[in-house]
C-alpha positions as CSV (number, residue, x, y, z in Angstrom):
1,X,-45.0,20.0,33.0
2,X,-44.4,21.3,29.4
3,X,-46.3,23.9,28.2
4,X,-49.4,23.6,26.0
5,X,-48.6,23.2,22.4
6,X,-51.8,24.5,21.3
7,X,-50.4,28.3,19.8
8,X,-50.5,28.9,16.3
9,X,-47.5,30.8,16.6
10,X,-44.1,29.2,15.0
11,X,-41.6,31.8,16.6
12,X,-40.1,31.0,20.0
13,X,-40.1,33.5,22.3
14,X,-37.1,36.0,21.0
15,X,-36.4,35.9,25.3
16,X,-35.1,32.8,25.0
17,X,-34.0,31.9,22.0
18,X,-31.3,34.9,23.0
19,X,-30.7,32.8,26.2
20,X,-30.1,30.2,24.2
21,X,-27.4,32.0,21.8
22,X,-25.8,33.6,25.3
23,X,-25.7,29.6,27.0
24,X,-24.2,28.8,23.3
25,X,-21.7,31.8,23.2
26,X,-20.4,31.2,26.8
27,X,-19.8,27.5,26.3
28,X,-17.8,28.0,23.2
29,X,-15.9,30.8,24.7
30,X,-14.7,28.6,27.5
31,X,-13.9,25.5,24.6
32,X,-16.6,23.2,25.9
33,X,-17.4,19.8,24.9
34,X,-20.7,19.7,25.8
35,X,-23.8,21.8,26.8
36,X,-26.9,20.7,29.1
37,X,-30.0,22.4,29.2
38,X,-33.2,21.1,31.1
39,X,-35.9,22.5,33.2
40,X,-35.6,22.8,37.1
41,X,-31.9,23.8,36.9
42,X,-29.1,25.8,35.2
43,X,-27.5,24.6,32.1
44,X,-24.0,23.3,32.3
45,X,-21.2,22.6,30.2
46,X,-18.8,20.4,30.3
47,X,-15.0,21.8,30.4
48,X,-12.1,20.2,30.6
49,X,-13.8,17.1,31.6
50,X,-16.2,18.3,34.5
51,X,-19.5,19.4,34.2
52,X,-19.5,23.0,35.3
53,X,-22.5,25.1,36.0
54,X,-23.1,28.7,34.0
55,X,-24.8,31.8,35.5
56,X,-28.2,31.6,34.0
57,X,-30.3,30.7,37.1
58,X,-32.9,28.1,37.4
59,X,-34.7,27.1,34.0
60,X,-38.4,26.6,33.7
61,X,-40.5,24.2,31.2
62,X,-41.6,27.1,29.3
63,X,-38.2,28.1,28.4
64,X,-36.3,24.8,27.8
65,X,-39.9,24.6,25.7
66,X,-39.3,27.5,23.8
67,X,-35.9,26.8,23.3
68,X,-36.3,23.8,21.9
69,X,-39.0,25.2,19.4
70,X,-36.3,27.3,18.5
71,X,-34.2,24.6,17.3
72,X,-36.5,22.6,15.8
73,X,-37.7,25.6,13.5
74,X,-34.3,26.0,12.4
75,X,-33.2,22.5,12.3
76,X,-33.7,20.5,8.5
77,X,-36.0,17.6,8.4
78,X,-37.1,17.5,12.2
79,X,-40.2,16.6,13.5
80,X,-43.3,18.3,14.9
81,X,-42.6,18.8,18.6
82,X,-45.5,17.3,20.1
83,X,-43.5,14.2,18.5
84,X,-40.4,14.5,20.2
85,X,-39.6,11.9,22.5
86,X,-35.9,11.4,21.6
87,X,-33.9,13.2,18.1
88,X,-30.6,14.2,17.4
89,X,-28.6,15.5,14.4
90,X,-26.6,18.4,13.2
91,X,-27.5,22.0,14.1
92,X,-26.5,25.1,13.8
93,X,-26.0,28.3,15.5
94,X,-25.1,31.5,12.6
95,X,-22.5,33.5,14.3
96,X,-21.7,31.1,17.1
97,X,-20.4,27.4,16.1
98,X,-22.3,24.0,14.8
99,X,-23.9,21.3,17.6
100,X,-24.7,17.9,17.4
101,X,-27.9,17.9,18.8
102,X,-29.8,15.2,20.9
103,X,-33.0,16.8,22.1
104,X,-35.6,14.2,25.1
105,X,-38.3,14.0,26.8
106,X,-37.6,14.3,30.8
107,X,-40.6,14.7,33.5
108,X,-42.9,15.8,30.6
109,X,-40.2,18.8,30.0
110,X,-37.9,19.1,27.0
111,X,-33.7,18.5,27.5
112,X,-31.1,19.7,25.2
113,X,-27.6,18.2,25.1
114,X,-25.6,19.8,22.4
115,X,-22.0,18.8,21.6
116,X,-19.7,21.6,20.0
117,X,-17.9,20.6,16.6
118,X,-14.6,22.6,17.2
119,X,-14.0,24.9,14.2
120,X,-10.3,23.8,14.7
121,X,-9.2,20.4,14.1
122,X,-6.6,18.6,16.5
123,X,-3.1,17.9,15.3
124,X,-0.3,15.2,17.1
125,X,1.2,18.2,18.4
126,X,-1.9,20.5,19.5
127,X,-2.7,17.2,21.5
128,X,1.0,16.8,22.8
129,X,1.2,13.2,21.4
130,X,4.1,11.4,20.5
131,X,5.5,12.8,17.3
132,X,6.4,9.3,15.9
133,X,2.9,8.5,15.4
134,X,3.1,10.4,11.9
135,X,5.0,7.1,10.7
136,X,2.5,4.5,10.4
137,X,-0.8,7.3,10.1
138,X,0.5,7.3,6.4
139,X,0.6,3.7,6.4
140,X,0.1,2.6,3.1
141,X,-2.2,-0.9,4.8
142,X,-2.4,-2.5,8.4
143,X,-4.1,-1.6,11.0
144,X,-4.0,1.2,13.9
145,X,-5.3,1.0,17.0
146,X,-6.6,4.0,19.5
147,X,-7.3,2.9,22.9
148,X,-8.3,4.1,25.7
149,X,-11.4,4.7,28.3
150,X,-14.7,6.8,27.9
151,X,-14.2,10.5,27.8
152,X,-10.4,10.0,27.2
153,X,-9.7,11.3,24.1
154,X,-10.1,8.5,21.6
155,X,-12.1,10.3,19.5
156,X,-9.2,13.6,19.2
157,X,-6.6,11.3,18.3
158,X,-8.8,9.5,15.3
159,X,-9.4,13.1,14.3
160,X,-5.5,13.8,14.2
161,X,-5.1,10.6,12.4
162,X,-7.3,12.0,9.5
163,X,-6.3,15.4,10.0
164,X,-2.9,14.4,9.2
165,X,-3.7,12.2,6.4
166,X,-5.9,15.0,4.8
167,X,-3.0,17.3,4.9
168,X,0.1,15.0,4.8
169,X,-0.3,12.4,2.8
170,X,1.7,12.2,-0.4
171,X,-0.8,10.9,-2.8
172,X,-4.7,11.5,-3.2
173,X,-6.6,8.7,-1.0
174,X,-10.7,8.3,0.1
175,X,-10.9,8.2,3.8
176,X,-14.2,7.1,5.1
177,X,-15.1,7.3,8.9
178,X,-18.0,5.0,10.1
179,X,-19.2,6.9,13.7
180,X,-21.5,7.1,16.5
181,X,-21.6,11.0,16.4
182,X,-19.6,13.6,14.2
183,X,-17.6,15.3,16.9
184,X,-15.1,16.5,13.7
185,X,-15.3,17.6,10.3
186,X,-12.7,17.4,8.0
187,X,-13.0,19.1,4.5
188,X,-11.9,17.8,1.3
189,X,-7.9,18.7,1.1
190,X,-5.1,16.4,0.4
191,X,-7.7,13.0,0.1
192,X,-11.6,13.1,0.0
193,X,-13.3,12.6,3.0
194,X,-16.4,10.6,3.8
195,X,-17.8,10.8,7.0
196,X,-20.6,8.7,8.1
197,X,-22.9,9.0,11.2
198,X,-24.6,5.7,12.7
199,X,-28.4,6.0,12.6
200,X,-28.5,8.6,9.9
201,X,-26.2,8.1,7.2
202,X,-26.2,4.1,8.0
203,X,-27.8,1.4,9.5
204,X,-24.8,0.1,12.1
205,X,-21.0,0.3,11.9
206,X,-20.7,-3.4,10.4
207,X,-23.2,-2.1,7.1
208,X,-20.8,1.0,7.1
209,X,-17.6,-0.5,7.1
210,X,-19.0,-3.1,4.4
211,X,-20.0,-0.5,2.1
212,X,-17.0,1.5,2.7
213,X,-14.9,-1.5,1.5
214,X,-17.7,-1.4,-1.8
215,X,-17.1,2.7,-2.1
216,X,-13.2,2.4,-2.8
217,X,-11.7,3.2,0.5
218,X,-8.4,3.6,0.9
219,X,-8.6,4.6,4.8
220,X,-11.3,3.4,7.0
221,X,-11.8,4.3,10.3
222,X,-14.0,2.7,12.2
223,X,-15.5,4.5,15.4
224,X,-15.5,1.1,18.0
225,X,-14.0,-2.1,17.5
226,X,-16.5,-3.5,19.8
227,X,-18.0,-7.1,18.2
228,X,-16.4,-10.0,16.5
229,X,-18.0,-9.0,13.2
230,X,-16.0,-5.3,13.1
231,X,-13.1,-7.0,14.1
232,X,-13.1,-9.7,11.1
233,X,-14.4,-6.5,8.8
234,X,-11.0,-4.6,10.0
235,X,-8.7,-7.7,9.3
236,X,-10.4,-7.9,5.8
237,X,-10.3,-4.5,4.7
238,X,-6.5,-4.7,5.9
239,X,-6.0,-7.4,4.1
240,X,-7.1,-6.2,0.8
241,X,-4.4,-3.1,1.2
242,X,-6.5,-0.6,3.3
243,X,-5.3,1.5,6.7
244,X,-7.6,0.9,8.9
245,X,-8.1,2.7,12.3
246,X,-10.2,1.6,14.7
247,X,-11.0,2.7,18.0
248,X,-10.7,0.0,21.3
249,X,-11.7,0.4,24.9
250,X,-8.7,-0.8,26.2
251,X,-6.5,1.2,29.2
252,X,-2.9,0.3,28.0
253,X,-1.6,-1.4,24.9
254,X,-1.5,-4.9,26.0
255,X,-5.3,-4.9,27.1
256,X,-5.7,-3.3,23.7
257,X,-4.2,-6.4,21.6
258,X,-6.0,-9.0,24.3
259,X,-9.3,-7.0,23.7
260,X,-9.1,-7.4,19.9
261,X,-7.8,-11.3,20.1
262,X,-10.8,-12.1,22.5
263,X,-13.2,-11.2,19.8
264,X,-12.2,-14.7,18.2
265,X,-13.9,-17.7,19.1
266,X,-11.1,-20.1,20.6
267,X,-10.6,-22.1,17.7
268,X,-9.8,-18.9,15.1
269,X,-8.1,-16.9,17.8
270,X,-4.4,-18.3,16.5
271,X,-4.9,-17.9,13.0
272,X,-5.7,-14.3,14.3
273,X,-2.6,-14.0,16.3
274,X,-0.8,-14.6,13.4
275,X,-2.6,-11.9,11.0
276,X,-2.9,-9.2,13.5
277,X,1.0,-10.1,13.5
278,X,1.8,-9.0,10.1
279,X,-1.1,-6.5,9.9
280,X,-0.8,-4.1,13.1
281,X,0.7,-0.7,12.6
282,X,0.8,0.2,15.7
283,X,-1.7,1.1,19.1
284,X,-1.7,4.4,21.2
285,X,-3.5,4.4,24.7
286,X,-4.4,6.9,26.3
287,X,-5.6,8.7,29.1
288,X,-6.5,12.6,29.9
289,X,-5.1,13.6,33.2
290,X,-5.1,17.3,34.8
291,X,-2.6,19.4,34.6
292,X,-0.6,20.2,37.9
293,X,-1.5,23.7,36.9
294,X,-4.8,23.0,37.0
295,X,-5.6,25.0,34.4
296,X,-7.3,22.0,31.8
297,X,-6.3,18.1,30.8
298,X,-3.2,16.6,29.2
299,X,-2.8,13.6,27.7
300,X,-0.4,10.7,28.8
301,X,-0.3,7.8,25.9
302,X,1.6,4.7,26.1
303,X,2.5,4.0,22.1
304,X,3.7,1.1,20.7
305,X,5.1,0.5,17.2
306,X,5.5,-2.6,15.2
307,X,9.5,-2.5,15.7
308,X,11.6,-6.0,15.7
309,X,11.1,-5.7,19.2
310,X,7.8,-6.2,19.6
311,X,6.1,-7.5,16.3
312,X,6.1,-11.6,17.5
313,X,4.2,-10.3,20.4
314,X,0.3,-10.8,18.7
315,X,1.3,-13.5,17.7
316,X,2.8,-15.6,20.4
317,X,1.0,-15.3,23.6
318,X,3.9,-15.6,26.0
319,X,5.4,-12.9,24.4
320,X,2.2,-10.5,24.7
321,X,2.6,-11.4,28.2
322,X,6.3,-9.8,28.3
323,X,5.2,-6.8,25.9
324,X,4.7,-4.3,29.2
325,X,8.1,-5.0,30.0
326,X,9.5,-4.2,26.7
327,X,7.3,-0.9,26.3
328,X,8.3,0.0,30.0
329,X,12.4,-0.3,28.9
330,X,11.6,1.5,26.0
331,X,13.2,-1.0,23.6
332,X,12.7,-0.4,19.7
333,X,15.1,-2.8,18.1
């Protein structure tokens, strides 16, 4: 059970809100995703993919408690504890890294789940993708696709998209990224970037990417093209000379391009063949594997760009059908 909330007192327990900072410390040390903490066990991390354990023994209620009060008290614009039930946002640790934070209610005790935000932001190459993707992420229009499953990588490879276009790109451009969480953050260098977090900065990714296209976006990445709606809101915002890139849960490129086609009702899907035709850029899937070192995850992507090759292939379904054959001789003509 939790603790009773009936002290006056507004400081946690200086015990363990130094646990807290020593849980924090290792997890960043070791280049964690992720960080559990909840009463009747230790706290993990996540690493490489796997949820490890950390030495820190068996937590009670009083300290996940006190923990938590921690964090509130040094959080902006959070609740009064007794009304936690569910809350995230951003928080930060001085001397130790920024979290996003989703703090719950479990078994009457309090659960933290912080993700890191990596001071360091990925690159093509820090991620060993294929080098040739810095040719369409300074597209001037069209649309990119990342694919791939939960937990494998998508959300690196959008950040290496704007990473590179924040640092390559030849002329000055607003980029503004519609997602779930902030797992990135990408300062203001070559463009201006907006960066927009579902449920606190706006209502829904459709009502972001709609004002994004009111806001005078040049780039807009979009963090799951998972309804019709998005889908018709990519096509548009393409079609008015935007880059979009959208992220698909697709395992391979073909699946990608089905995926995004079987958003349309039946009787709009050809019509969409034909734009997604003239508008796609080009779609990386991927995957994170172990290495046979064992010593973390690599990433295997399957990349296909809009070469003679392969650019009827959206639009005529019998050629999407022969696409893995194409990508699998490695054809670019």
């Amino acid at each position: 059970m939790a603790p009773e909330t009936g002290s006056t007192s507004t400081t946690a327990a200086p015990e363990e809100v130094e646990r807290l900072r020593t849980i924090l410390t290792a997890a960043v040390s070791r280049n964690a995703t992720d960080i559990h903490i909840r009463a009747g066990d230790a706290a993990y991390i996540r690493a490489d993919g796997e949820l490890v354990p950390l030495d820190t023994g068996i937590l009670n209620a009083k300290q996940t408690y006190e923990m938590t009060r921690h964090i509130l008290a040094t959080s902006p614009n959070t609740p009064d504890i007794t009304a936690i039930h569910d809350h995230s946002g951003p928080w930060s640790a001085p001397g130790i890294g920024r979290f996003r934070l989703s703090l719950l209610k479990q078994r009457s005790s309090f659960m933290i789940v912080l993700r890191v935000i990596p001071d360091v932001l990925p690159t093509f190459e820090s991620l060993n993708l294929p080098a040739s993707l810095a040719s369409i992420a300074l597209a001037d229009f069209g649309i990119i696709l990342v694919a791939g499953a939960q937990g494998g990588g998508r959300t690196s490879t959008t950040a290496a998209f704007v990473n590179h276009l924040n640092t390559h790109s030849p002329r000055r451009r607003h980029i503004v990224t519609v997602e779930r969480a902030l797992r990135f953050l990408h300062k203001n260098h070559a463009c201006a970037v907006t960066q927009r977090e579902i449920g606190i900065d706006t209502a829904s990714y459709a009502v972001g990417v709609r004002a994004a296209m009111e806001q005078d976006a040049d780039v807009v990445v979009i963090g799951d093209l998972d309804d019709p709606e998005l889908v018709e809101l990519a096509m548009r915002a393409a079609e008015q000379g935007r880059l979009v890139i959208g992220q698909v849960r697709a395992t391979d490129v073909t699946t990608a391009i089905r995926s995004i086609l079987e958003r349309f009702s039946p009787d709009r899907r050809d019509s969409a063949r034909l734009q997604l035709s003239e508008l796609l850029r080009g779609v990386i899937a991927q995957r994170l594997l172990p290495r046979a070192d064992s010593r973390g995850r690599i990433a295997v992507a399957e990349l296909m760009l809009m070469t003679r090759t392969v650019k009827a292939s959206p639009s005529d379904p019998g050629a999407l059908a022969g696409l893995r054959n194409a990508l699998s001789g490695g054809r670019g003509k």
